[in-house]
C-alpha positions as CSV (number, residue, x, y, z in Angstrom):
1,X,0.0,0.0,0.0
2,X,2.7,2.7,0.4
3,X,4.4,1.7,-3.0
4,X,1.0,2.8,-4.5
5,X,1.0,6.0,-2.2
6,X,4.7,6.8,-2.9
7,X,3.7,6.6,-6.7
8,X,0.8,8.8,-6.9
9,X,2.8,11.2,-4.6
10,X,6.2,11.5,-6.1
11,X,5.1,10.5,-9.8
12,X,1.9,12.4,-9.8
13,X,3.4,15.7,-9.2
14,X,5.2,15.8,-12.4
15,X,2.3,14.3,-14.3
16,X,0.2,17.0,-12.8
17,X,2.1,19.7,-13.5
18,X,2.5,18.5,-17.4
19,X,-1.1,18.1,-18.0
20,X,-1.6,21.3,-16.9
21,X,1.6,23.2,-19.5
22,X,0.6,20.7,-22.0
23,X,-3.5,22.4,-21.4
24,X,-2.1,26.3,-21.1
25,X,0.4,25.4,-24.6
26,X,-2.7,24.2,-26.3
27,X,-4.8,27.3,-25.5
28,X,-4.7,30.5,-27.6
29,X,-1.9,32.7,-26.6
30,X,-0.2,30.0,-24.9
31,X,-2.8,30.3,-22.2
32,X,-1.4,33.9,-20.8
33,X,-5.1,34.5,-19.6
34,X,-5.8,31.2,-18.1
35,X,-2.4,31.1,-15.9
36,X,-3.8,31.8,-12.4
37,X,-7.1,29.4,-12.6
38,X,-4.6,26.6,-14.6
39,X,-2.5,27.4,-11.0
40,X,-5.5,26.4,-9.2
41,X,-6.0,23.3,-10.4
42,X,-2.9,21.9,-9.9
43,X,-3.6,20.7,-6.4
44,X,-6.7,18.7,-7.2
45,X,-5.6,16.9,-10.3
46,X,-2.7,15.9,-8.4
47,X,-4.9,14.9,-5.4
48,X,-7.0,12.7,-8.2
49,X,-3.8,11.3,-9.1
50,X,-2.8,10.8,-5.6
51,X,-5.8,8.8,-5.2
52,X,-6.2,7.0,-8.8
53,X,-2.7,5.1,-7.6
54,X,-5.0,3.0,-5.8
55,X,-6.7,1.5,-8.2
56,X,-3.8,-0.5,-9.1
57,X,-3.7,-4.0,-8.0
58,X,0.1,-3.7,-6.5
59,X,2.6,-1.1,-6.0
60,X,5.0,-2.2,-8.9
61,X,2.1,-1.5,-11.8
62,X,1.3,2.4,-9.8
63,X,5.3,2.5,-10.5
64,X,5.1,1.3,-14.0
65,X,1.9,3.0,-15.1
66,X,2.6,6.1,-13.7
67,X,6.4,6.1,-14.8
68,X,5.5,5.1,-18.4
69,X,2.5,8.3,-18.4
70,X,5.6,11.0,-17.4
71,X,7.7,9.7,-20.3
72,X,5.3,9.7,-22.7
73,X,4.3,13.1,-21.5
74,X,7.6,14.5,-21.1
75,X,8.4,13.3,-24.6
76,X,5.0,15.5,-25.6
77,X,5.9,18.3,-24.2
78,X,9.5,18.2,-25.4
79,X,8.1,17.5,-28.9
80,X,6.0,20.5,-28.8
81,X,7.9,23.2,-27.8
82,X,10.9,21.9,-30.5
83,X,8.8,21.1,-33.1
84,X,6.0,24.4,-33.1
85,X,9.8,26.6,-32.6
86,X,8.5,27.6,-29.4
């Protein structure tokens, strides 16, 4: 039970935080107008993610699942800020 806490803790803070610069990129004007109430919902989508790591059967899929959803996100985000010139 704490391997699934430890992932949605240290895992879902990234992952959070991505969704969320992934969001404000996709919004006109990069999102300049949205900044504050994107700010706000950090904390509860990482919360929900918090929690969602306990839907997995055992600590080693949280770790997998999780860790496979920041690469794939961090290899988004890098993607479009090199390939839009940003």
């Amino acid at each position: 039970m704490i391997a699934r806490c430890l992932a949605g803790t240290l895992l879902g803070f990234p992952l959070s935080g991505m969704l969320l610069a992934l969001g404000l990129y996709w919004l006109p004007g990069h999102g300049q107008d949205w900044l504050i109430p994107v700010l706000l919902l950090f904390f509860p989508l990482w919360v929900g993610v918090m929690a969602g790591s306990y839907m997995f059967r055992n600590g080693t899929r949280a770790w997998l699942a999780l860790g496979a959803a920041n690469g794939a996100l961090f290899t988004l985000l890098w993607l479009s800020r090199h390939l839009a010139g940003a």
